[in-house]
C-alpha positions in Angstrom: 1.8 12.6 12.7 3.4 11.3 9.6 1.1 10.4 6.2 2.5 7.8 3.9 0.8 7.4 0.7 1.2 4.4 -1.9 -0.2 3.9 -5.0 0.1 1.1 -7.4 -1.3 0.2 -10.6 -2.3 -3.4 -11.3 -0.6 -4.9 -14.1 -3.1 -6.2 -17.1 -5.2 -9.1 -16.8 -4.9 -9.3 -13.1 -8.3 -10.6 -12.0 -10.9 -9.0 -9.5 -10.6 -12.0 -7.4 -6.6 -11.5 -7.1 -7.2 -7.6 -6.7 -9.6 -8.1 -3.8 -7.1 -10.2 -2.4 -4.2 -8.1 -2.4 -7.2 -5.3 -0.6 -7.4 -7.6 2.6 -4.0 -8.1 2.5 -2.7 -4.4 2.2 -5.6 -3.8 5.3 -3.7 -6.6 7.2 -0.6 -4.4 8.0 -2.9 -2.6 10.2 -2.6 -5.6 12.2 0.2 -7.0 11.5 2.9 -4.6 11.7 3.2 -2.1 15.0 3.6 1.9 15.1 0.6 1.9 12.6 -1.7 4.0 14.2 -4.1 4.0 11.1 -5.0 2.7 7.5 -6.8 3.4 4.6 -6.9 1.5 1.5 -9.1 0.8 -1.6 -9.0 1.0 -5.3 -9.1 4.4 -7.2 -12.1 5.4 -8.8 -10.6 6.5 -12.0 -12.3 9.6 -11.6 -9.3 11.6 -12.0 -6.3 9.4 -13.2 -5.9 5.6 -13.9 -8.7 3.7 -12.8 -6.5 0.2 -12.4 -4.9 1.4 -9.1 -4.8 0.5 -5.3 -4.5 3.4 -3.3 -3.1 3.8 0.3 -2.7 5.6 3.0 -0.9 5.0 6.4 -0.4 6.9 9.3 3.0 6.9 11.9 2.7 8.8 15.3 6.7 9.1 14.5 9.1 8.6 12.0 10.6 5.5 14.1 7.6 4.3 13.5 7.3 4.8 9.9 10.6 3.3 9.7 10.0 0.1 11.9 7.1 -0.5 8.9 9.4 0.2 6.2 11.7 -2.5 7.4 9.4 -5.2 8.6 9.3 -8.6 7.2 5.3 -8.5 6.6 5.7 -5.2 4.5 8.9 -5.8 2.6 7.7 -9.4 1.8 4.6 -8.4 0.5 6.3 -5.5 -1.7 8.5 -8.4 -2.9 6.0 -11.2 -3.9 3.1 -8.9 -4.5 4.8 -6.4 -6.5 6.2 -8.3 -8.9 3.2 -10.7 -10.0 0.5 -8.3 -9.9 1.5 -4.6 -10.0 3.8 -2.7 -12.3 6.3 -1.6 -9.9 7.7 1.5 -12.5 4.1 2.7 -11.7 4.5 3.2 -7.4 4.3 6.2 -6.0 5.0 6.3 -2.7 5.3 9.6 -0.6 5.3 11.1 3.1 4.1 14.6 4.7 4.0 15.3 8.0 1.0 17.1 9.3 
């Protein structure tokens, strides 16, 4: 299994309305996009780091898979619109482990 993790911070002023938005949206790949065989996402606690921050987590049975995501039009749209109104896109961290 492969882990991808995202995290993004939202830039300032960006209301709860617009945050919760982007939330059913970044639970939508789930659906939308194949080879995911499972997705968490919320918004961090602040409990140890930034509070202002979506979190994510996506799991690939295989790196095809993870691939196939990185490269479909739902994702890469939504990094493209999304990520430049409402996050600060020098802030992503994105990263992958196997386990």
């Amino acid at each position: 299994m492969i882990r991808h993790i995202f995290i993004g911070t939202f830039k300032e002023g960006v209301s709860d309305g617009i945050k919760e938005k982007e939330l059913a949206d970044m639970k939508a790949m789930k659906d939308k996009i194949p080879g995911i065989v499972a997705l968490e996402v919320g918004f961090s606690t602040g409990w140890a780091g930034p509070k202002d921050q979506i979190v994510m987590t996506v799991d690939f049975a295989t790196k095809a898979d993870f691939d196939g995501y990185m490269t479909h039009p739902y994702h890469t749209d939504y990094i493209d619109k999304t990520g430049t109104l409402y996050f600060d896109r020098s802030t992503f961290v994105a990263a992958q482990f196997v386990f």
